[in-house]
ZAMARGU-4260 file (C-alpha; in steps of 0.2 Angstrom, whole numbers, plus 5000, padded with zeros to 4 digits):
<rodrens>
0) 5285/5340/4869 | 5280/5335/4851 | 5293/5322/4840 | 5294/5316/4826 | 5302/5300/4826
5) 5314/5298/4811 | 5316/5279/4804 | 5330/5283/4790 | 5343/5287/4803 | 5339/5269/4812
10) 5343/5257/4799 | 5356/5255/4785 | 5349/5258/4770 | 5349/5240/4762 | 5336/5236/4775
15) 5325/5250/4775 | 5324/5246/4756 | 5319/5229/4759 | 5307/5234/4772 | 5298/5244/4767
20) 5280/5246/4775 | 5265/5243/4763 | 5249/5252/4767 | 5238/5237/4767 | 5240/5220/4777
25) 5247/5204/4771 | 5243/5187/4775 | 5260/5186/4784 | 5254/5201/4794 | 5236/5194/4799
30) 5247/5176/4804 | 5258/5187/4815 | 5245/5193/4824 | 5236/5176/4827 | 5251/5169/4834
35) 5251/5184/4845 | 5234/5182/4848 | 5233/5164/4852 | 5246/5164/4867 | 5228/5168/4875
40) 5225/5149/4874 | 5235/5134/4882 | 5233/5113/4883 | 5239/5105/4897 | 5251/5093/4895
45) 5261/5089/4909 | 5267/5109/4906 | 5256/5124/4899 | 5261/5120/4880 | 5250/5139/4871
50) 5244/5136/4855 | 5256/5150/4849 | 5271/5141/4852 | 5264/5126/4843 | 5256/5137/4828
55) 5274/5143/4829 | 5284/5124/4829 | 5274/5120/4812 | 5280/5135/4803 | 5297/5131/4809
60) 5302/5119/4795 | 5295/5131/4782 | 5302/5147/4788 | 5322/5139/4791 | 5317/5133/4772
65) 5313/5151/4765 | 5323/5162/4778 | 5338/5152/4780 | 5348/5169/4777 | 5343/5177/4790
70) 5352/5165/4801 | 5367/5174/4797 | 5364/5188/4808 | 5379/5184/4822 | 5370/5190/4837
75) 5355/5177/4835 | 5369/5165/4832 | 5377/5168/4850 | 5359/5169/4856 | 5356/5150/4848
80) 5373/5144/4854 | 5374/5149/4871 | 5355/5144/4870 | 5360/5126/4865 | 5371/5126/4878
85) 5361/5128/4892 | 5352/5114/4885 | 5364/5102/4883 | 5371/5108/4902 | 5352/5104/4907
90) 5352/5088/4899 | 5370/5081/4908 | 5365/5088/4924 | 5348/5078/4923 | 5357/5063/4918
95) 5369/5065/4931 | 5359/5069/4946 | 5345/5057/4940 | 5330/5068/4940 | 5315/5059/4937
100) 5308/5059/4919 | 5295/5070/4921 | 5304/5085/4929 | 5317/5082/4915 | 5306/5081/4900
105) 5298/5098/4909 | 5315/5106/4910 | 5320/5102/4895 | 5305/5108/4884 | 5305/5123/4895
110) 5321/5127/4887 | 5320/5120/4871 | 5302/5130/4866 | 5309/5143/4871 | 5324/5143/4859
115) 5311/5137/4844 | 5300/5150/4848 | 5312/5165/4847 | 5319/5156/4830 | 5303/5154/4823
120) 5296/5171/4826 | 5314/5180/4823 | 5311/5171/4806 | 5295/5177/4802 | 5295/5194/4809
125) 5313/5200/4808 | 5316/5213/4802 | 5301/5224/4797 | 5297/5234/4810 | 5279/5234/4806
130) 5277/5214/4806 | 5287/5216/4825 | 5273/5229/4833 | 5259/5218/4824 | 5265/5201/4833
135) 5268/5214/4851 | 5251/5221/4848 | 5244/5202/4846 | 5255/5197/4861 | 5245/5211/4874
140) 5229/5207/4866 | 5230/5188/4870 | 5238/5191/4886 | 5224/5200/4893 | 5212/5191/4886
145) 5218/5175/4892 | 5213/5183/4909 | 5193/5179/4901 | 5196/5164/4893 | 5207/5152/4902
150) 5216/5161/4914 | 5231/5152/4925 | 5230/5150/4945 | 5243/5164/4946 | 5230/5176/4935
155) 5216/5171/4946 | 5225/5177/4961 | 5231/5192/4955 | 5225/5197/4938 | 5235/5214/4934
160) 5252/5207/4941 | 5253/5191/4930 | 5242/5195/4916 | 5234/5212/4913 | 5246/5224/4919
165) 5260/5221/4908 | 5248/5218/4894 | 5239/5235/4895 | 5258/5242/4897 | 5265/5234/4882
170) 5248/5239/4872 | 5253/5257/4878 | 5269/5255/4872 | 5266/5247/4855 | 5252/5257/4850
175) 5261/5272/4847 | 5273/5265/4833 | 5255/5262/4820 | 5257/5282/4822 | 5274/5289/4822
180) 5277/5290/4804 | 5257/5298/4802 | 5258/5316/4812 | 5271/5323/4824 | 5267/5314/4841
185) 5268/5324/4859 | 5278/5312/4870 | 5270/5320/4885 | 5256/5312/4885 | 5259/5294/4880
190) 5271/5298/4897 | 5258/5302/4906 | 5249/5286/4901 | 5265/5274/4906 | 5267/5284/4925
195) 5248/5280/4927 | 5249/5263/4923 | 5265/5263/4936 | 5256/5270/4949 | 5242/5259/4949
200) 5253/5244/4948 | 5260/5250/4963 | 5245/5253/4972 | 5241/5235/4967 | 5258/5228/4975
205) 5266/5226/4955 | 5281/5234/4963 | 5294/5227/4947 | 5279/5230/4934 | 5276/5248/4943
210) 5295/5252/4944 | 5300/5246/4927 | 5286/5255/4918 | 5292/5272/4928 | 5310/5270/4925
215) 5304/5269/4906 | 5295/5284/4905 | 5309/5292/4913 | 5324/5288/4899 | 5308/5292/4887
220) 5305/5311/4891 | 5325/5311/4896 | 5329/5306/4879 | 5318/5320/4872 | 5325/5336/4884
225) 5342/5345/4878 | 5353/5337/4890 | 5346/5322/4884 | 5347/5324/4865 | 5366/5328/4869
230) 5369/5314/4878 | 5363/5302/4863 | 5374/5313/4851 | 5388/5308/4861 | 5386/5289/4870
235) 5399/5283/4859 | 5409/5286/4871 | 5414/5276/4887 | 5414/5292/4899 | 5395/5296/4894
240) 5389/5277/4895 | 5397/5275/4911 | 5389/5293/4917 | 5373/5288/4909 | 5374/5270/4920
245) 5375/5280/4938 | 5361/5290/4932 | 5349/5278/4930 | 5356/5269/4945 | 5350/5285/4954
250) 5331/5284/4946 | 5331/5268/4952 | 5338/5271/4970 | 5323/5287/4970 | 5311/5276/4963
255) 5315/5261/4977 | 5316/5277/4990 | 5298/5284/4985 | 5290/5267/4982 | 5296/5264/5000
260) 5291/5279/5006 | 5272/5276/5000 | 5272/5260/5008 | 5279/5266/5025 | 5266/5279/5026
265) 5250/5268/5021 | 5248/5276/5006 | 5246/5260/4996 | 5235/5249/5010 | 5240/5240/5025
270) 5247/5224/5017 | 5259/5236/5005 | 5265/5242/5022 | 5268/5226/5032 | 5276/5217/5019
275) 5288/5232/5013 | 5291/5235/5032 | 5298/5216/5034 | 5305/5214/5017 | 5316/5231/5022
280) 5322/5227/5039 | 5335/5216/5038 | 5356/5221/5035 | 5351/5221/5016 | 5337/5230/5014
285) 5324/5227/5001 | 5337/5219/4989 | 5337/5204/5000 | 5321/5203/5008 | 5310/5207/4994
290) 5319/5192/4986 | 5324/5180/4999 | 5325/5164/4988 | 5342/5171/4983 | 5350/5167/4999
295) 5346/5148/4996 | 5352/5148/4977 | 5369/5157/4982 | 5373/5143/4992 | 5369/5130/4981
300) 5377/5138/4965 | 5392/5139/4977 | 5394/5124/4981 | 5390/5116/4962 | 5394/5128/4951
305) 5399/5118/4934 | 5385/5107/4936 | 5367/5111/4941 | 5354/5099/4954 | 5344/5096/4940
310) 5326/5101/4933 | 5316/5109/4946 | 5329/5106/4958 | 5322/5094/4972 | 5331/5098/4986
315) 5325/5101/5004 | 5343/5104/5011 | 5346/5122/5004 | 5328/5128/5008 | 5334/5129/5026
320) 5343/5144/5023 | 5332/5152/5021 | 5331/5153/5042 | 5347/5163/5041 | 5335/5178/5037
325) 5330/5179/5055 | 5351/5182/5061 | 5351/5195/5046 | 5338/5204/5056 | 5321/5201/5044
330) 5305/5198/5051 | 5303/5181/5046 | 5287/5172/5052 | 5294/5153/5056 | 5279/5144/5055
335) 5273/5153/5039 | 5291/5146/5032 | 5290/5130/5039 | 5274/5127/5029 | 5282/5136/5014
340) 5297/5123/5015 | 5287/5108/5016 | 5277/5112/5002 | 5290/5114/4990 | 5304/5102/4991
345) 5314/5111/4979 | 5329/5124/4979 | 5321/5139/4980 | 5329/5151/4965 | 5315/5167/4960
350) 5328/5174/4947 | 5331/5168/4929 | 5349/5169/4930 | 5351/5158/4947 | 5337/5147/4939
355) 5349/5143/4927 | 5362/5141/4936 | 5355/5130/4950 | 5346/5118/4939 | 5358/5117/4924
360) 5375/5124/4929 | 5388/5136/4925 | 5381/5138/4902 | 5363/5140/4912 | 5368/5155/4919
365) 5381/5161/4905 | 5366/5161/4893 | 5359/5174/4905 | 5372/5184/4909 | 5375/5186/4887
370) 5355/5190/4890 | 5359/5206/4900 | 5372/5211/4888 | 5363/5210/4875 | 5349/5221/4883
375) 5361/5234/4889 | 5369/5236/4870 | 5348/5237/4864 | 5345/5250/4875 | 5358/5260/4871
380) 5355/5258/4853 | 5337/5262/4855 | 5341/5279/4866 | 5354/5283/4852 | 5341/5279/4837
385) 5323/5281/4845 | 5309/5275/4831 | 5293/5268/4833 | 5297/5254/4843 | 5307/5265/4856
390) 5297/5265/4872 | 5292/5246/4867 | 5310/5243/4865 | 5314/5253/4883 | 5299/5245/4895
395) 5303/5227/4888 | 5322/5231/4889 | 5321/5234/4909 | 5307/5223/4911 | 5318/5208/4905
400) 5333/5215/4916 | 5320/5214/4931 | 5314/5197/4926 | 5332/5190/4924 | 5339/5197/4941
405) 5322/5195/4952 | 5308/5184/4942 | 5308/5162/4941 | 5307/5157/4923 | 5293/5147/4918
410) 5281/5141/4903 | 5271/5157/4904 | 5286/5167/4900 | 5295/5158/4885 | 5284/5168/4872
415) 5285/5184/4881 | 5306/5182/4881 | 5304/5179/4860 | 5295/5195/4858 | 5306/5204/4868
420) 5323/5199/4862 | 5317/5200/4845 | 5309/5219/4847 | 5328/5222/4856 | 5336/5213/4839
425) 5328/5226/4829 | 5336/5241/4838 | 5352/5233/4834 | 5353/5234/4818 | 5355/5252/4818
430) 5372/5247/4823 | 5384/5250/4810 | 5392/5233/4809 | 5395/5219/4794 | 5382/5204/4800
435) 5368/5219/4794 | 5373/5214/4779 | 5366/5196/4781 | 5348/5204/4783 | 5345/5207/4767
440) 5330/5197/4763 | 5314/5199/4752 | 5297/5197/4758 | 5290/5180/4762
</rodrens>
């Protein structure tokens, strides 16, 4: 199936003047990269602090100085203010539940980089496409080779699922973009590249990398078949979005069925098979027992929902819960979980949204919750309007739903989450609205 992807129809014409791509590269361009790059190198200071996000905190001055008018743009103002929010929820809940000051200086830097990462980078990216795949393509590079240079205790234990596969993915899915607007493209084959890379994350036990990277090059080669095509011609509608909502619901469903099926029958090794027949074997299926911290959380959200526990949570009482498991009918190992629970004497949370909820209160979790509407809206812009940055747009897309719904946040992921809202920010502005015009901007 051979595409060309066809940029004027994805943003208004006052922006695509003023972004228009040169053929050579700036100095701007070469920084991008760098600050990519150098996510591949981290100090310790009480917290991994990457020299990307301090390259990034020096330019910050500067860039609110020459950029200030791209602040204007009303969905990074909500993404600030709900942002700021969560902080300042973080930073009574600490006060109030007297966390010690080390876990509250670490919470609260672990949001506050955060937020001045994404500024910083919206403001010296957004919103040329080009200087967006540059940074992405800077981003994978330091990822993976952060795996040779100073890798983390996660990487060492398991290379591909917290380093090098969702590198080499998201170098699969940038790449493209420096050759859309060259030749036509066959999708087919950078398709075949995305369900290779799924597989073998699979066969690695990656199962969210695995099944976020094959529900993306599904919606791709969808979007390019005639029923497909239709259905973008006619997602302003309620009727189609809601259709187009149970349809991937059904992917998913197969992809869950089929990963489970694999597992069942050995196909990817004897641990793939134990732990997928104890994580499925309770009342809730996989949902639960794949993520069994949630059970915990729930409890603890429930009974403190307008204010959190604190930063990092230090809380013995709700691990127990975890012991339900075993009267939900899971195979739950009780010395494995006693060790478990006395090694970590905090609520056990492995979810962004109940993250936030747990340790900051009810604006942690709304800041979340705006997260995945935000992406949703994205992704239905980026089906509508596909351009270079279309299968980046739709793997980061689900692989941030994944990471809100089933994955901790942590230091590791603050620069990751500012590359991905900002590459979902530029599949907005194909929106028709009026806070595009507050984009119009000239080159720095």
């Amino acid at each position: 199936m051979t595409i060309r992807f066809d940029t004027d129809r994805q943003v208004p014409q006052h922006i695509l003047t003023n972004t228009v791509q040169r053929s050579t590269l700036g100095w701007v361009d070469l920084l991008v990269f760098f600050v990519g790059l150098s996510n591949a190198v981290y100090i310790n200071v009480g917290g991994n602090l990457y020299l990307a996000e301090a390259l990034l905190l020096i330019l910050l001055p500067y860039l609110l100085y020459a950029r200030k008018g791209l602040l204007h743009f009303g969905l990074v103002k909500w993404l600030l203010v709900f942002g700021l929010a969560w902080l300042l929820n973080q930073a009574i809940t600490d006060f109030y539940r007297s966390t010690s000051t080390q876990d509250m200086l670490k919470g609260w830097a672990l949001i506050g980089i955060f937020l001045t990462n994404f500024l910083s980078l919206y403001l010296l990216v957004f919103p040329k496409p080009r200087r967006i795949a540059i940074g992405l393509l800077g981003h994978a590079l330091g990822l993976a080779l952060q795996l040779f240079i100073q890798p983390t205790s996660h990487m060492v234990v398991n290379a591909w699922k917290f380093g090098a596969g969702y590198a080499l993915t998201l170098l699969a899915s940038v790449v493209i973009f420096f050759f859309y607007n060259k030749k036509p493209l066959n999708i087919a084959w950078w398709n075949i590249v995305l369900v290779m890379l799924a597989l073998f994350s699979f066969y690695v036990r990656s199962r969210s990398l695995g099944g976020t990277t094959l529900l993306a090059a599904f919606v791709v080669w969808f979007r390019y078949t005639r029923a497909g095509q239709r259905l973008a011609s006619r997602f302003t509608r309620s009727m189609n979005i809601a259709l187009s909502f149970l349809l991937l619901l059904s992917v998913v469903w197969g992809i869950i069925q089929l990963y489970g099926f694999a597992a069942g029958q050995g196909y990817l090794g004897e641990a793939a098979r134990v732990i997928n027949q104890s994580q499925s074997s309770g009342d809730f299926g996989i949902l639960l027992g794949g993520r069994r911290e949630w059970l915990p959380a729930m409890y603890a959200v429930t009974d403190s929902p307008l204010l959190g526990y604190g930063s990092y949570a230090r809380n013995t009482e709700y691990g127990q819960y975890l012991y339900e498991l075993n009267r939900l009918g899971y195979v739950v190992n009780n010395e494995q979980m006693d060790a478990y629970l006395a090694s970590r004497n905090f609520i056990p949370t492995h979810s962004h949204l109940l993250q936030g909820l747990v340790w900051a209160g009810l604006a942690g979790g709304v800041f979340w919750i705006f997260a995945l509407i935000f992406i949703a809206r994205s992704l239905i812009s980026a089906y509508r309007f596909p351009n270079g940055l279309f299968i980046a747009t739709i793997f980061m897309g689900f692989y941030g739903i994944w990471n809100v719904l089933f994955s901790p946040f942590s230091n590791s992921l603050r620069l990751q989450w500012a590359f991905v809202l900002i590459t979902l920010l530029f599949a907005h502005i194909s929106l028709p609205a009026p806070a595009v015009e507050s984009l119009r901007t000239t080159d720095q």
